[in-house]
VOGUMAR-882858 format. One record per residue (C-alpha): residue in three letters; x, y, z. Coordinates in steps of 0.25 Angstrom, whole numbers, plus 5000, padded with zeros to 4 digits. Example, Ala and Ser with C-alpha at 12.3 -4.5 7.8 and 13.67 -1.06 7.14 Angstrom:
residues 2
ALA504949825031
SER505549965029
//
This chain:
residues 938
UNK504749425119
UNK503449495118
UNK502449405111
UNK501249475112
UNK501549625113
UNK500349675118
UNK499649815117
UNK500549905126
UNK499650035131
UNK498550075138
UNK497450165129
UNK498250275127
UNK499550355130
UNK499950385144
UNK500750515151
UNK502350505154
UNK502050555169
UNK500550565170
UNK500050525184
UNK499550395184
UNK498150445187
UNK498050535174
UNK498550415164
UNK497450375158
UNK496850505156
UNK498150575149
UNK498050455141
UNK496750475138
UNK496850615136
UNK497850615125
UNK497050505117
UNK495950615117
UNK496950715110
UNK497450615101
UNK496250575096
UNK495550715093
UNK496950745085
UNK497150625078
UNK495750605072
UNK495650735067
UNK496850715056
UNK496250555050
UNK495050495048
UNK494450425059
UNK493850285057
UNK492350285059
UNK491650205070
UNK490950115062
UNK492350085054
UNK492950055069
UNK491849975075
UNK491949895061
UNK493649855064
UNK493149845080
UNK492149735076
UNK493149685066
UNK494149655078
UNK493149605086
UNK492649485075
UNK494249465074
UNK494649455090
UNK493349345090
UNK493949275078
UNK495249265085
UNK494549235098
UNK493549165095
UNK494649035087
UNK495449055100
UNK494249005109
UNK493748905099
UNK494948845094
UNK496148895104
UNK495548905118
UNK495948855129
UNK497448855122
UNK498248985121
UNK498149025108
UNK497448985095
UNK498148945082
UNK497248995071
UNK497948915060
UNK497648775068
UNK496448835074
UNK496848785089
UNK497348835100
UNK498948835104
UNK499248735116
UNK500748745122
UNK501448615120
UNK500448565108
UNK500948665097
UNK502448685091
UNK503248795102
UNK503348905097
UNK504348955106
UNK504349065115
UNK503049105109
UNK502448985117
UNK502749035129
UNK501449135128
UNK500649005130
UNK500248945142
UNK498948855140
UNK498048975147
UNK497249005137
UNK498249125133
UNK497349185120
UNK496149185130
UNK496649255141
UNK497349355131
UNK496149405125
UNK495249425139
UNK495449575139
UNK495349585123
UNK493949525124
UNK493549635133
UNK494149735124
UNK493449685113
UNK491949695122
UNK491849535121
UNK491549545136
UNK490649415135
UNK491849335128
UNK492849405139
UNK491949355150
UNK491949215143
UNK493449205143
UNK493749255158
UNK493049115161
UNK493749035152
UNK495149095156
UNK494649065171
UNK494248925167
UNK495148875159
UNK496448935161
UNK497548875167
UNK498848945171
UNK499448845177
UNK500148755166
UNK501648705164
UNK502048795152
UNK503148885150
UNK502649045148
UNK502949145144
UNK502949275157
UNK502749375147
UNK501849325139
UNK501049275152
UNK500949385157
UNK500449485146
UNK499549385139
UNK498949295152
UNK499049375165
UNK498949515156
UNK497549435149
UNK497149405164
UNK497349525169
UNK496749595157
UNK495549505157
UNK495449535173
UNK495449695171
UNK494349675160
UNK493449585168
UNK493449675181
UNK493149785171
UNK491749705165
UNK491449655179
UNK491449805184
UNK490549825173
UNK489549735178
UNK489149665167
UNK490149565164
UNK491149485172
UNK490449495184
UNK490749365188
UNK492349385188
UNK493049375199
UNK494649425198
UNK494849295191
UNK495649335179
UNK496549405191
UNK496849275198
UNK497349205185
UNK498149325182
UNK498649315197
UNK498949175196
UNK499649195183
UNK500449315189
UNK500949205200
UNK501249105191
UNK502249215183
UNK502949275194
UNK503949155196
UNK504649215182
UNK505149325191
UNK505949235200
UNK507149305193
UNK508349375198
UNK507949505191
UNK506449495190
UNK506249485176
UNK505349355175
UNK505649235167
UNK505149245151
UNK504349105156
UNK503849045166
UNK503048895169
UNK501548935172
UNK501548805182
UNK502848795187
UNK503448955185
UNK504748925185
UNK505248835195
UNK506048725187
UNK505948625180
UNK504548605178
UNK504348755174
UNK505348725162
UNK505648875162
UNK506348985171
UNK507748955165
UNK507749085156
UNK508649195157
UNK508049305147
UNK506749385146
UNK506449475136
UNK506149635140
UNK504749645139
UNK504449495145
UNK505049535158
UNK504449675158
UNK503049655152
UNK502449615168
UNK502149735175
UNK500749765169
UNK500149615170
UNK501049585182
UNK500449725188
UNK499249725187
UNK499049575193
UNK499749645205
UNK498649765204
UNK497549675203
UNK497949575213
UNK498849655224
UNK499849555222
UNK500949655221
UNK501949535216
UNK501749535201
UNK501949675201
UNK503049685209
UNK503749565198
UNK503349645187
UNK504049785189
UNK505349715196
UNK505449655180
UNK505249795175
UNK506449845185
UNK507349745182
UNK507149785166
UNK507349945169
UNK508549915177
UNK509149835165
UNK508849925154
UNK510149965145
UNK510350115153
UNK511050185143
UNK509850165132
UNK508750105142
UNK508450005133
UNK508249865138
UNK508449745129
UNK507449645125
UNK507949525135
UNK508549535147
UNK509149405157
UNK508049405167
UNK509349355176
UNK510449455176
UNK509749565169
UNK510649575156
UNK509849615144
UNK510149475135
UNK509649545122
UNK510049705122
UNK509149755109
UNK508049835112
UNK506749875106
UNK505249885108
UNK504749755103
UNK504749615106
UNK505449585119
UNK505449725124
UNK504149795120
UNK503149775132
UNK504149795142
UNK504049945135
UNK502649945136
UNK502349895151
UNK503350005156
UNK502450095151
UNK501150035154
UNK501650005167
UNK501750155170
UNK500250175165
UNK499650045172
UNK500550065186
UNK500750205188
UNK502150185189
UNK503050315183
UNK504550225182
UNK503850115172
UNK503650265166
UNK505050305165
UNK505650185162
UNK504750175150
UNK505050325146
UNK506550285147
UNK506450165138
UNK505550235127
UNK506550335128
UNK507650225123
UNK506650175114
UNK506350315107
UNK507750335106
UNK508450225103
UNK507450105097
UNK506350205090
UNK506750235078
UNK505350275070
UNK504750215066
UNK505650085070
UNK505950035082
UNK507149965082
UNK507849855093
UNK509249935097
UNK510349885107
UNK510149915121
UNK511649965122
UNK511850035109
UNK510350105106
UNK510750145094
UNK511050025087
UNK509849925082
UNK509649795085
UNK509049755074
UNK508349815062
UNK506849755063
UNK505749785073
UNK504749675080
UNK503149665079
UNK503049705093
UNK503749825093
UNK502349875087
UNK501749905101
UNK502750015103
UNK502150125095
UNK500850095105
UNK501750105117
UNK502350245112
UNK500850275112
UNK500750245127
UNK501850335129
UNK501450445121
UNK502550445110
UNK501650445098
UNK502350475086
UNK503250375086
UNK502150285087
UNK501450325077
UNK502650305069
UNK502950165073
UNK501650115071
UNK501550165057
UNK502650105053
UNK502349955059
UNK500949995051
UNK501649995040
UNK502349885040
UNK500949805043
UNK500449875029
UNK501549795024
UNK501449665030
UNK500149665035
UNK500549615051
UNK501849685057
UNK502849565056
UNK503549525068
UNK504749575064
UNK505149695054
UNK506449735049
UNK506549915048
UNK506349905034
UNK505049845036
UNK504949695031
UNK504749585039
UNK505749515048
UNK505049425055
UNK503649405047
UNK502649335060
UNK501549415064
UNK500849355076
UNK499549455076
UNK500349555086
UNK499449665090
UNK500849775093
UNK500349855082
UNK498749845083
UNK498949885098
UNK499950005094
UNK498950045084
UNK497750045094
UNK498650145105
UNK499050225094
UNK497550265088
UNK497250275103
UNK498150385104
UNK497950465092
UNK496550425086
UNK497150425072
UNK496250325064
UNK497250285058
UNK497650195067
UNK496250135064
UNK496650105050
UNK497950035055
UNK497049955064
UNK496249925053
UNK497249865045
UNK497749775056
UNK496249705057
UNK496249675042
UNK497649625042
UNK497249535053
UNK495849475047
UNK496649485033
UNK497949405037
UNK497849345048
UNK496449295052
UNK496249145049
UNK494949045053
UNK495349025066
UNK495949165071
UNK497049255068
UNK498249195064
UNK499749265065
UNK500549285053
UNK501849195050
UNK502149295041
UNK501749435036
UNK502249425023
UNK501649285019
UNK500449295029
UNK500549165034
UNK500049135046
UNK500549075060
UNK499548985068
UNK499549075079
UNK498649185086
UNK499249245097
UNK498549265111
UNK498849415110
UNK498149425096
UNK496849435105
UNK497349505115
UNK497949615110
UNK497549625094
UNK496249625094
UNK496049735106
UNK496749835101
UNK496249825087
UNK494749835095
UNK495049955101
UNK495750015090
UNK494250035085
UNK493350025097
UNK492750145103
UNK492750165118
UNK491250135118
UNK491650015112
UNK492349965124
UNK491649915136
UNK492949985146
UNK493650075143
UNK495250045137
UNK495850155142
UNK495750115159
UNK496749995154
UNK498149975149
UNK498649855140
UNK499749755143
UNK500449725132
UNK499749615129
UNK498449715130
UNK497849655141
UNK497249765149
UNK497449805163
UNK496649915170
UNK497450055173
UNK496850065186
UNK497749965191
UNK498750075192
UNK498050115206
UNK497749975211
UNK498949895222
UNK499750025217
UNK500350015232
UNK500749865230
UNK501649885219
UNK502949965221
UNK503350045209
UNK504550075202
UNK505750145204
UNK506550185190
UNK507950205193
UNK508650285186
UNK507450355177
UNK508350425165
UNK507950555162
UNK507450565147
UNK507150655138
UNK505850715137
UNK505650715123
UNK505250585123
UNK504150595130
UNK503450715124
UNK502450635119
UNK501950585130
UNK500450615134
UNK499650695138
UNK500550795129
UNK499450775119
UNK500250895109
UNK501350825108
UNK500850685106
UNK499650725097
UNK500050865088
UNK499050925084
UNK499150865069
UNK498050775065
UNK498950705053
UNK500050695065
UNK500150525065
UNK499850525049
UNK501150625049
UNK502050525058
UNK501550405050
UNK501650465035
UNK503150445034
UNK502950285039
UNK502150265028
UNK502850195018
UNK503950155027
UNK503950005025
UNK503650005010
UNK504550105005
UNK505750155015
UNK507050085014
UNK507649975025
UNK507850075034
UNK508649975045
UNK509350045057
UNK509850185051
UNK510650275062
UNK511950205055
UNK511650295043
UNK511750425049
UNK513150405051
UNK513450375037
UNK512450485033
UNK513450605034
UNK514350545020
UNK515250445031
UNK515350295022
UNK514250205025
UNK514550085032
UNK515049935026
UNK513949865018
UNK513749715019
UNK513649705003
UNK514949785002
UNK515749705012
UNK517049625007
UNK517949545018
UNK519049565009
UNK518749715010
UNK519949755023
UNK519049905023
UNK517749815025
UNK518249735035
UNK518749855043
UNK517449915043
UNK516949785047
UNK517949795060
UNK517349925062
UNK516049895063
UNK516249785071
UNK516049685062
UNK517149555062
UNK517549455051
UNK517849325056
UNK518149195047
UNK517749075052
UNK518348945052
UNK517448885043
UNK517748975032
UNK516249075037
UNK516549225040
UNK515949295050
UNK515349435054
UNK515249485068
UNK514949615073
UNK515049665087
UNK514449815090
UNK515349835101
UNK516749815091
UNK516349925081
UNK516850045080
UNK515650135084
UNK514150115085
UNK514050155070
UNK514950055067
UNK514349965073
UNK512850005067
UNK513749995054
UNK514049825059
UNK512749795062
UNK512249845049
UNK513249775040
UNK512949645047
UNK511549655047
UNK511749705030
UNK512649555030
UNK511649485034
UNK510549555026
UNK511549535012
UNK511549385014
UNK510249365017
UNK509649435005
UNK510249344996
UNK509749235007
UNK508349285003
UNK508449244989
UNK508649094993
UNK507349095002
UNK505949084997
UNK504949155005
UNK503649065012
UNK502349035007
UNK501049075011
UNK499848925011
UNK498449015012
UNK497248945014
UNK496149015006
UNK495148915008
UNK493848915017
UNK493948935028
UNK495349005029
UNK495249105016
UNK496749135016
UNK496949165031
UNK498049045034
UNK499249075026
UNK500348965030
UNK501748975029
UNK502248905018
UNK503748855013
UNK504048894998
UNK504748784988
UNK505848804980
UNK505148754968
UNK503748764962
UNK502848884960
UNK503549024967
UNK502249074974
UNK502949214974
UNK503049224959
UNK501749164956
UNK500349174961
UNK499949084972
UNK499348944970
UNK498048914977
UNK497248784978
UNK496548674987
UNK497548584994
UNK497648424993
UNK498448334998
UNK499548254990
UNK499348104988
UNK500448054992
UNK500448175002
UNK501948165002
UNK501948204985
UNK503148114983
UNK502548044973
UNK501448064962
UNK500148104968
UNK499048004970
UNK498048104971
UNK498248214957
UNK496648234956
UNK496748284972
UNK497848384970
UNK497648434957
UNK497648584957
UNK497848594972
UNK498948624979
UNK499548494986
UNK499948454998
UNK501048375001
UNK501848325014
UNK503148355015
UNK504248225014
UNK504748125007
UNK505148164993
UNK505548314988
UNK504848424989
UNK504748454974
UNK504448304973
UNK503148334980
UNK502948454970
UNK502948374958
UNK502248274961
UNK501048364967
UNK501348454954
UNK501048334945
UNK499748294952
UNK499348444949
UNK499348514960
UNK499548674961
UNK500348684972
UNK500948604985
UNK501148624999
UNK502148525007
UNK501648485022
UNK502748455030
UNK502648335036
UNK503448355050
UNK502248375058
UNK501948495066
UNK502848595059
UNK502648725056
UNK503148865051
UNK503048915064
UNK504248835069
UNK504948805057
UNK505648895046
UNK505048885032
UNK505648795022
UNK505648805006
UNK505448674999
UNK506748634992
UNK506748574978
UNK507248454974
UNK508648484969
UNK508248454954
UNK507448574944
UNK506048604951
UNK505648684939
UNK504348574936
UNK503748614949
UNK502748694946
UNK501748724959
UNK501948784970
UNK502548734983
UNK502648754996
UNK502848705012
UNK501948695023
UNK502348645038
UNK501448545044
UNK500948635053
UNK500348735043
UNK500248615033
UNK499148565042
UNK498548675043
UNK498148645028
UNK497848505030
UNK496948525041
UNK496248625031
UNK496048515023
UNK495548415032
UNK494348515037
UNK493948595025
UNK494448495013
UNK494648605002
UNK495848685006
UNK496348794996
UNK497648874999
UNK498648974993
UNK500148964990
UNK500849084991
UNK501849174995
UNK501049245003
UNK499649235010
UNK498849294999
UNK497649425004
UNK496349335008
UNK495649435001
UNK496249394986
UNK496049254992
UNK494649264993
UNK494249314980
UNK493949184975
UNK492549184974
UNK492349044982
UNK493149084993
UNK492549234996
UNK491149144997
UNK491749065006
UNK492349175015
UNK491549225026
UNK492249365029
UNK492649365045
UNK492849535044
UNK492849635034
UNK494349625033
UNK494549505031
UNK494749505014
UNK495849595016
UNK500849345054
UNK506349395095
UNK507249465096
UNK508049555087
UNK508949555074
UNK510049475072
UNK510749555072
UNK511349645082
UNK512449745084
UNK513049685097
UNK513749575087
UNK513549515074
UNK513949395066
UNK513949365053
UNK514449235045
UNK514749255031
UNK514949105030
UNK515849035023
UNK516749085011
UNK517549025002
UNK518549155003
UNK518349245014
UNK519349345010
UNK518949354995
UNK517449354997
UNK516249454999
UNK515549415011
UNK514249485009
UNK514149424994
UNK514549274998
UNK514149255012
UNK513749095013
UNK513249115027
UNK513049235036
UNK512249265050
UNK512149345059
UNK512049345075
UNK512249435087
UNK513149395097
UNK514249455105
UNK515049345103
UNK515049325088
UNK514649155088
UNK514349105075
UNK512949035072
UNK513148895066
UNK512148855055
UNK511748735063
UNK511248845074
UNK510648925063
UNK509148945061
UNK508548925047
UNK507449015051
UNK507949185053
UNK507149285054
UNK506749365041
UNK507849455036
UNK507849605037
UNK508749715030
UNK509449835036
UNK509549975032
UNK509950005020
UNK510950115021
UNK511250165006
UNK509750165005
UNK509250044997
UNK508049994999
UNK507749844997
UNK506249794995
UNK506249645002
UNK505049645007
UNK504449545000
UNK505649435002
UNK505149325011
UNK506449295021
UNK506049185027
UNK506949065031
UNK506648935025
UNK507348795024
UNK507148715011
UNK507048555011
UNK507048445001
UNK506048345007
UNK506648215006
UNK507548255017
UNK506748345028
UNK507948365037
UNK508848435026
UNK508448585022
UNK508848675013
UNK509548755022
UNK510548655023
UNK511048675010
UNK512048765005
UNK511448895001
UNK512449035000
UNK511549105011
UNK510748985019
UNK511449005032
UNK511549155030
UNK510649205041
UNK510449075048
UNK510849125061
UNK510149265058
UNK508849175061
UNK507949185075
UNK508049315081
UNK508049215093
UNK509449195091
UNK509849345090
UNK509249355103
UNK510349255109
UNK511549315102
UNK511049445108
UNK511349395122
UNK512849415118
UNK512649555113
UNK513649635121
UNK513449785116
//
């Protein structure tokens, strides 16, 4: 799956059928006419206001690049919590996310080309010599190909076109001698062992020492890749072969791209988002245009602009085709199946899916960009980053946000393309939310969670690489570049590579051949430059006019969910069966159920069970009808599973020298002080004598108004209050004592009671996992005097610092700086849901007393056991509302939490019998959904 996302165009727009020798100019042509439209119709920013937000991204980019170097380098990556670098092997996996790393320096090479963007031509000459001297790409580990290729080989290659560019200049580089080519050469070498398949889609890793020869490589036994992993080569692995003659990486590349074409779904010309790089069968059949399938989109296109070659042309005009008519539905783009196009996969988009409205500028198709991108704008208004995931009426579904630059990058191609200052506010926005929320002492740090703004101790390599160069050229003039852009494209990681390659080896690579090229129609490319009219009316409030309705569309429009089912409905015909309305005693009810598709079975255990099939119902209606009423079953019982969870905690650290910039991730109590009904507490921290608190505290006069800390173990949670309660304390925060935990591996737990009346407890309370609880510690043992915040959420830093004390302390880094795969659950193909065990089945209402209810998709209708089940599933989301009520949830925290008494560390609270515990336990890691999709037979 794409990790990193990357800008996905060249400078500007590029002609359908253009000769390759008259690209860049169209291009540049209609940039021209866009311009001299758009800036007559909005005020334009002045100069001085641009170079003030260039300078601005400038002192941020050497915040972030200057902790890497001190405190990072040579590792991959920085954690700004921790201050120190991420090593494979010595921090907890991460999982697949991991695979980016390689111990070569990863963040380094990523920002080569940025350095030379940003005219740091000195610090770019500095850091070509380190990479030659210190980078090794020859270690045992497991990478990731994708991620490989468009961070390492694409930051080699892109470092390369640069430094031939100074060199010719003649006044820097002069000593350079290709050597960034032979890493990248020996890089490329090193990743064409993947392609030892039958199909020639590559393995999704590879062992940089030992490739994939068995067993030392430990990998090469997978069967699946996702879309975009097998078909985000050509650009890096084609340009290594134009730069080198070595026709071979090229040649890998576009037999990938072949085998991908050939295995698109014909009757939509969809494909889906991963594929058996064995036999060829798509393994998960949804479809969109973000994470998994996204850059494969994209390098289609680029391919055409950086190659010259018309059939990556035509296969991308036949997939955006698909895409306009089946998965755009504006301003939302929506997963469908790749059999039945009509019906949605799932009812929330992903983060990355925020490149598109950039890529539809490539193309040319500019409304629906503009319309895209207002409404992701929109939804970062409300949640200051765009989370990772988002349901269709706009609140949060997965709430990470790892600095992705998607949107920064879209927003970049779009003021390129029509000169709108606007575009300039939105980017303006997105610099003070990044110095506001997510800039800490030693970098940037990504946000856990957008709603609490906690943060995660991570700063990914492609923060640097990608964020930072386009918010720079958002505002930079052309004179204040030192080349010019536009003789480039970007990779999707934003590396650049020269266009000139399109004449260079031309002969040594053989193009395509697109069989069976399907005629389309030719109103979907009517925007298309250079028709300039068409693209760009002659109306200077034109983009105001598409972006006017969006407006208000997250704060005030009703769930708007998947919709098309209502127009069959619309015309007076009854609406379809209700969850809140279903009786099983009802014989009318369970005949509709029949008809949707939908089968009752009673277990042996006394449980019921739902299970949907698509392909049983009566008609595609129907069956939209069946997917809907499970999806409203699932949302029924987990509303009144919401009222039995508490939301996290924020722990800010307002004193010097953080100022409120590290917000951790904090277990509530279900007892004490309710930091949502009442204001935060704030104090120094001091630790508990005994640090255990199971007894009276030796040490009153330390802890005395300060909020306590305490260990975890040995005697009850609420014990620990009291006694910390009684020695005056304001507030405690429990450390756990498993060493090396964290929130980033483990789901967040609410502290238990202690089964008697905890009415005395009067102070706030709240959890912290080793990992963040060290951070605390280590504050301590550096600085002494350490005050935080207990919340429910991070608090502004500019209320922080309006304590007198602390303003005189704080020494402004910026002018802004007072101001954090897969698919739903559910699926048509086949559904399940358990409604749990019931005393009488027959006389019962199954959506008023379910006892336990998931959901899974599978062809085959198993049945998920709680000991299978994950405590952890994703936040929940609510479909469409088809009688037109609209329920405000935005502010109810869903995250899954487990509850212990700490006498007994091995029994949690979700053990215990609660009326919707196991409701959606299997409804948990979109993981899972993506292995009961392998059984999806539509």
């Amino acid at each position: 799956m794409s990790e990193a996302g990357g800008c996905r165009g060249c400078g500007s727009p590029v002609p359908q059928r253009a000769p390759w020798s008259l690209v860049a100019t169209t291009a540049a042509l209609c940039l021209v006419t866009a311009t001299s439209v758009w800036t007559a119709g909005a005020a334009p920013m002045s100069r001085e206001e641009k170079q003030k937000l260039g300078n601005q991204v400038l002192e941020m980019f050497d915040h972030a690049y200057g902790n890497y170097m001190e405190h990072a380098y040579p590792a991959d990556e920085l954690m700004p919590l921790t201050c120190r670098g991420r090593v494979r092997g010595q921090e907890p996996s991460r999982g697949d996310v991991d695979d980016a790393l390689g111990k070569f320096s990863l963040t380094l090479i990523d920002s080569l080309d940025t350095l030379v963007v940003l005219n740091k031509t000195k610090e770019f000459e500095d850091a070509v010599r380190k990479v030659l001297r210190d980078v090794n790409l020859d270690n045992d580990v497991v990478v990731s190909v994708f991620e490989t290729n468009i961070r390492v080989l694409g930051g080699l290659l892109g470092g390369h076109s640069l430094a031939i560019m100074l060199k010719e200049k003649g006044e820097h580089m002069q000593w350079y001698n290709d050597e960034l080519l032979q890493m990248a050469k020996q890089l490329g070498y090193k990743l064409l062992p993947a392609f030892n398949t039958t199909s020639g889609l590559p393995y999704p890793r590879i062992n940089l020492k030992f490739g994939i020869r068995k067993p030392e490589a430990r990998t090469g036994t997978e069967t699946d890749t996702c879309t975009a992993c097998a078909g985000t080569l050509i650009l890096e692995f084609a340009a290594l072969s134009r730069f080198t003659g070595a026709t071979i990486f090229e040649e890998y590349a576009r037999k990938a791209l072949d085998f991908l074409w050939e295995k698109r779904q014909r009757s939509s010309n969809l494909v889906g988002v991963t594929i058996n790089i064995h036999t060829g069968d798509w393994v998960r059949k949804d479809s969109g245009v973000g994470a998994g399938i996204d850059s494969y989109y994209e390098y289609l296109l680029k391919a055409y602009v950086l190659l010259g070659d018309d059939s990556f042309l035509e296969r991308f005009n036949t997939h955006y085709d698909a895409i306009m008519r089946y998965i755009s539905q504006p301003p939302l783009l929506l997963d469908v199946h790749i059999h039945k196009p009509m019906l949605n996969a799932r009812t929330w988009m992903d983060a990355l899916l925020a490149f598109f409205p950039g890529l539809q500028v490539l193309k040319g198709d500019i409304r629906p960009a503009i319309e895209t991108h207002e409404m992701l704008y929109q939804v970062i208004k409300k949640h200051n980053f765009l989370p990772e995931a988002f349901t269709t009426d706009f609140r949060v579904h997965w709430a990470q946000h790892p600095l992705r630059p998607e949107f920064a990058e879209s927003t970049y191609f779009l003021y390129k393309a029509t000169g709108d200052p606007y575009y300039l506010e939105v980017g303006k926005t997105l610099i003070e939310n990044l110095n506001k929320y997510a800039r800490v002492p030693c970098g940037f740090a990504a946000m856990k969670d957008v709603r609490t703004g906690s943060h995660e101790d991570r700063m990914d390599s492609f923060f640097l690489a990608e964020m930072f160069k386009y918010l720079y050229l958002l505002y930079a003039d052309k004179e204040d570049i030192i080349f010019d852009i536009e003789d480039y494209i970007f990779t999707t990681e934003a590396h650049l590579l020269p266009l000139w390659l399109s004449t260079t080896n031309q002969s040594a690579s053989k193009k395509n051949t697109t069989s069976e090229y399907i005629e389309l129609d030719d109103s979907n490319f009517d925007w298309t430059c250079p028709n300039t009219q068409i693209l760009f009316p002659n109306d200077p409030l034109y983009a105001q006019s598409i972006r006017e309705p969006l407006k208000n569309v997250v704060d005030k429009s009703c769930p708007r969910g998947i919709i098309r089912v209502e127009e069959s409905f619309r015309s007076g015909a009854k609406p379809p069966l209700r969850a809140r309305d279903f009786m099983a005693t009802n014989p009318e009810h369970l005949e509709i159920l029949k008809k949707m598709g939908v089968s009752l079975i009673h277990l042996k255990d006394g449980r019921v069970q739902l299970v949907q099939h698509a392909i049983q119902a009566a008609s595609s209606i129907d069956a939209e009808d069946g997917l809907r009423f499970m999806q409203e079953m699932i949302e029924l019982s987990s509303q009144q599973q919401k009222e039995q969870q508490l939301p996290p905690r924020a722990v800010q650290i307002v004193s010097h020298p953080f100022f409120g910039r590290v917000v951790l991730t904090a277990g509530p109590a279900q007892f004490g002080l309710d930091l949502s009904k009442h204001k935060e507490t704030r104090g120094f921290v001091a630790s508990s004598k005994p640090y255990n608190g199971c007894s009276e505290l030796t040490n009153p006069e330390a802890v005395m108004g300060k909020i306590a800390l305490i260990q975890r173990g040995q005697c009850m949670f609420a014990e620990k209050a009291r006694n910390i309660q009684n020695a005056g304390a304001i507030g405690g925060i429990v450390i756990d004592d498993n060493e090396g935990s964290s929130s980033d591996t483990a789901p967040l737990f609410q502290m238990a009671g202690d089964g008697k009346d905890t009415d005395d407890i009067k102070i706030p309370m709240l959890f912290l996992f080793s990992k963040e609880g060290s951070i605390i510690l280590d504050a301590i043992r550096e600085y002494e005097e350490v005050e935080v915040l207990l919340s429910d959420k991070a608090k502004d830093r500019a209320a922080i610092l309006k304590d007198p004390e602390m303003e005189s302390e704080e020494q402004p880094f910026s002018e802004n700086d007072s101001q954090n795969q897969s698919t739903d659950q559910l699926t048509s193909g086949s559904q399940e849901v358990d409604l749990g065990d019931q005393e009488s089945p027959e006389e019962s209402s199954l959506n008023s007393h379910p006892e336990s209810l998931s959901a899974a998709a599978a062809d085959d209708a198993a049945s998920v056991s709680p000991s299978e089940q994950n405590s952890n599933p994703p936040e929940n989301h609510e479909p469409a509302s088809l009688d037109g009520e609209c329920t405000d949830l935005d502010n109810q925290l869903q995250e899954q939490s487990e509850t212990e008494e700490d006498s007994n560390p091995n029994v949690s609270w979700g053990k215990k019998d609660q009326p919707i515990d196991s409701i959606l336990a299997d409804w948990n890691e979109d993981i899972e959904a993506f292995e009961m999709m392998e059984k999806d037979e539509l």
